[in-house]
Biotite code that builds the C-alpha atoms (Angstrom):
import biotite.structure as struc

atoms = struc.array([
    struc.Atom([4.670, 3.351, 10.919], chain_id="A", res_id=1, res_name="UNK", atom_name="CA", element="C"),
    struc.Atom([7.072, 1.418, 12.314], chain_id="A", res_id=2, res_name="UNK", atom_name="CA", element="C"),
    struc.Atom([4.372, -0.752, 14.314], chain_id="A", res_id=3, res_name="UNK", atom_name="CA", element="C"),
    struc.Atom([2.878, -2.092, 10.962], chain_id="A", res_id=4, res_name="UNK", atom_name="CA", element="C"),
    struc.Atom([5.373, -3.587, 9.257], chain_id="A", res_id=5, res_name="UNK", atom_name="CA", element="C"),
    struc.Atom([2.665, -5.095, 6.610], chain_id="A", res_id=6, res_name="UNK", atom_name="CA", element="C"),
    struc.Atom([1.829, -1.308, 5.805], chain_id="A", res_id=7, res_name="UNK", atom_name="CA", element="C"),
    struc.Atom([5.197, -0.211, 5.585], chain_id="A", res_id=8, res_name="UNK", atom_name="CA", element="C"),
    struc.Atom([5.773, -2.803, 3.459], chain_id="A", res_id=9, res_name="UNK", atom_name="CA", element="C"),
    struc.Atom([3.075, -1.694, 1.160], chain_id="A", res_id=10, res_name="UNK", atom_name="CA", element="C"),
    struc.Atom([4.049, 1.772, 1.305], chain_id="A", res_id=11, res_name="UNK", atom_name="CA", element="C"),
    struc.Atom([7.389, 0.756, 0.276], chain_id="A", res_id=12, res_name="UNK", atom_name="CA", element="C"),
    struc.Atom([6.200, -0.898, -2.925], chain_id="A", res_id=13, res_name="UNK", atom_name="CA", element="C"),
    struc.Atom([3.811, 1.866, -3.236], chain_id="A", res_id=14, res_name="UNK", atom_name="CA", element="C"),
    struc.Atom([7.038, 4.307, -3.834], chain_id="A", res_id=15, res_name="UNK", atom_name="CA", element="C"),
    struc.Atom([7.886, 5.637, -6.745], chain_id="A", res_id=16, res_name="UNK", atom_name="CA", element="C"),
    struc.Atom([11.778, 4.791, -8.204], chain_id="A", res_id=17, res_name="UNK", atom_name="CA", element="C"),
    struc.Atom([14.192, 6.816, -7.710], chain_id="A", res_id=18, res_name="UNK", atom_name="CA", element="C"),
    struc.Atom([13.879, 8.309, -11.209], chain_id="A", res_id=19, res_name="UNK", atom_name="CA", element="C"),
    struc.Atom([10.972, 9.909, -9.732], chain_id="A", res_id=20, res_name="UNK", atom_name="CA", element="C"),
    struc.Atom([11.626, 10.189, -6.202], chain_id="A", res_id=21, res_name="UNK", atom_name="CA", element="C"),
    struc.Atom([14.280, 12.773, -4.660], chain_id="A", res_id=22, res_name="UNK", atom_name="CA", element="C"),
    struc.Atom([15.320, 10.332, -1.683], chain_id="A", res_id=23, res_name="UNK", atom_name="CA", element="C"),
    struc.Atom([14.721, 6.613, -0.631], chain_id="A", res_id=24, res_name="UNK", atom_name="CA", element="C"),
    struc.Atom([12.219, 5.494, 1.078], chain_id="A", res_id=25, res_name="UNK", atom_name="CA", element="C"),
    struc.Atom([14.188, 5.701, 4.428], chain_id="A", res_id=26, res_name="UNK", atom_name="CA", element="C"),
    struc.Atom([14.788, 9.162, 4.179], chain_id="A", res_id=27, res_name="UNK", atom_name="CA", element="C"),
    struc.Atom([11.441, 10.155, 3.219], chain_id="A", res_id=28, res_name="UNK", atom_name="CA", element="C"),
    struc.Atom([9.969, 8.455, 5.870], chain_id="A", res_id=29, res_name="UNK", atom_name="CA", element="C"),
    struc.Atom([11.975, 10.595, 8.620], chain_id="A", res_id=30, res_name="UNK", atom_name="CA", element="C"),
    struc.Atom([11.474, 13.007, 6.642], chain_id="A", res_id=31, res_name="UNK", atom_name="CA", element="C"),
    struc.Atom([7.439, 12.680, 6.025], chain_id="A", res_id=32, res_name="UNK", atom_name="CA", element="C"),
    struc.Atom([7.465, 14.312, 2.633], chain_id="A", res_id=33, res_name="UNK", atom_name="CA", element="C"),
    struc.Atom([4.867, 14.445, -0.006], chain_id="A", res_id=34, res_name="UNK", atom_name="CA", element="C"),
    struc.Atom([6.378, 10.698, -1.845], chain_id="A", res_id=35, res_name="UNK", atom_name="CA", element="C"),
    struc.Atom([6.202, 9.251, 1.543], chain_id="A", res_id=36, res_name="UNK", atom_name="CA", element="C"),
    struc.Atom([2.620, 10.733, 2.298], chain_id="A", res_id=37, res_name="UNK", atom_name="CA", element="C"),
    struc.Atom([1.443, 9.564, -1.300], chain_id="A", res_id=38, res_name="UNK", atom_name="CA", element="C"),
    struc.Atom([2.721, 5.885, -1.174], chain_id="A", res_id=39, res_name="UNK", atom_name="CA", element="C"),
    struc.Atom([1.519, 5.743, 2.532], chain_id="A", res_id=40, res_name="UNK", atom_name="CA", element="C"),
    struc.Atom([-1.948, 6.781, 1.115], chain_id="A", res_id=41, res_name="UNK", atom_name="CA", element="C"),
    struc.Atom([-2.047, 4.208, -1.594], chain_id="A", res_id=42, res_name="UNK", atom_name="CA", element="C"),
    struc.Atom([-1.070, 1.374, 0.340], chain_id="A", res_id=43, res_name="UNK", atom_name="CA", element="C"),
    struc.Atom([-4.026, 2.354, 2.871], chain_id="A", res_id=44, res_name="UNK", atom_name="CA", element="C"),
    struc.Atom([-6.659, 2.071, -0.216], chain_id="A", res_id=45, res_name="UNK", atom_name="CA", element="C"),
    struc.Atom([-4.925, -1.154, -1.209], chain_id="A", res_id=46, res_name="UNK", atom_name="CA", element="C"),
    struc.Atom([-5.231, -2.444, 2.083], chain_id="A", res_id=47, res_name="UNK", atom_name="CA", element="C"),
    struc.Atom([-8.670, -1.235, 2.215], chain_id="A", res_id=48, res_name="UNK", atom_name="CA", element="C"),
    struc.Atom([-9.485, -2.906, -1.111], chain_id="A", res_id=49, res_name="UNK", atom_name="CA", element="C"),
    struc.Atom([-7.935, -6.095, -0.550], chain_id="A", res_id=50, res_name="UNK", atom_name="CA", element="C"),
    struc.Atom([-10.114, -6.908, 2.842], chain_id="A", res_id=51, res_name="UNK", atom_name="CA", element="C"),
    struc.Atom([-13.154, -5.155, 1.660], chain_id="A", res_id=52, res_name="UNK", atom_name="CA", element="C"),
    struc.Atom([-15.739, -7.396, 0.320], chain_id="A", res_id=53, res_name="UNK", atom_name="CA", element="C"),
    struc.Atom([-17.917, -5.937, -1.938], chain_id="A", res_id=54, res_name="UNK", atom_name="CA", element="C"),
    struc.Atom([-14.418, -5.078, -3.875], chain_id="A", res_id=55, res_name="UNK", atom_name="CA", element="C"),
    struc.Atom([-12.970, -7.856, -3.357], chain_id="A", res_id=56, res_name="UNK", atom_name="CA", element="C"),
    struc.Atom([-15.136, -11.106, -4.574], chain_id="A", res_id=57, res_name="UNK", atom_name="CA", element="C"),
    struc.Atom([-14.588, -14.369, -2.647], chain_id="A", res_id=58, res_name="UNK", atom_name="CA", element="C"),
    struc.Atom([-12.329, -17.082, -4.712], chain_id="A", res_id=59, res_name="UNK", atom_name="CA", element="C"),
    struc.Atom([-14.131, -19.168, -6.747], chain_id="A", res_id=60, res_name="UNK", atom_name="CA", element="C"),
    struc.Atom([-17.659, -17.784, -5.935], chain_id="A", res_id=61, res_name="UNK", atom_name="CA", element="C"),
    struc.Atom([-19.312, -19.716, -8.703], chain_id="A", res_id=62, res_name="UNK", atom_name="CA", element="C"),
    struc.Atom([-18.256, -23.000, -8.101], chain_id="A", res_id=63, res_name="UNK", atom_name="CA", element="C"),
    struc.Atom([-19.193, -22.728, -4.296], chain_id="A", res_id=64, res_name="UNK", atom_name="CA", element="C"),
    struc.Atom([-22.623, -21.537, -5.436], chain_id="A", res_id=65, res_name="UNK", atom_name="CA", element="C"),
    struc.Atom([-23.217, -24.415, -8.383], chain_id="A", res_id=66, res_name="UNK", atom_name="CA", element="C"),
])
């Protein structure tokens, strides 16, 4: 995932603390396990969310329709 930096970035906040997480995110990313796989996962819905429309209303949609 190093190509995306966006999505990495996303994964990264998607990652749990390390409370709850074994290893940091570095690690787990070599490593590919299931905390990476799960944050990587939820930053692809967000991402998915955030650019899909019919989720994701346009700014201000009443005043551009009054």
């Amino acid at each position: 995932m190093e190509h995306d930096l966006q999505l990495r970035a996303a994964a990264r906040a998607c990652y749990p603390s390390e409370e709850w997480a074994p290893f940091g995110f570095d690690e787990t990313e070599r490593f590919r396990t299931i905390h990476y796989r799960q944050a990587v996962g939820a930053a692809l819905q967000a991402r998915q969310a955030l650019y899909d429309r019919a989720v994701q209303p346009t700014l201000f949609a009443e005043q551009v329709r009054a």
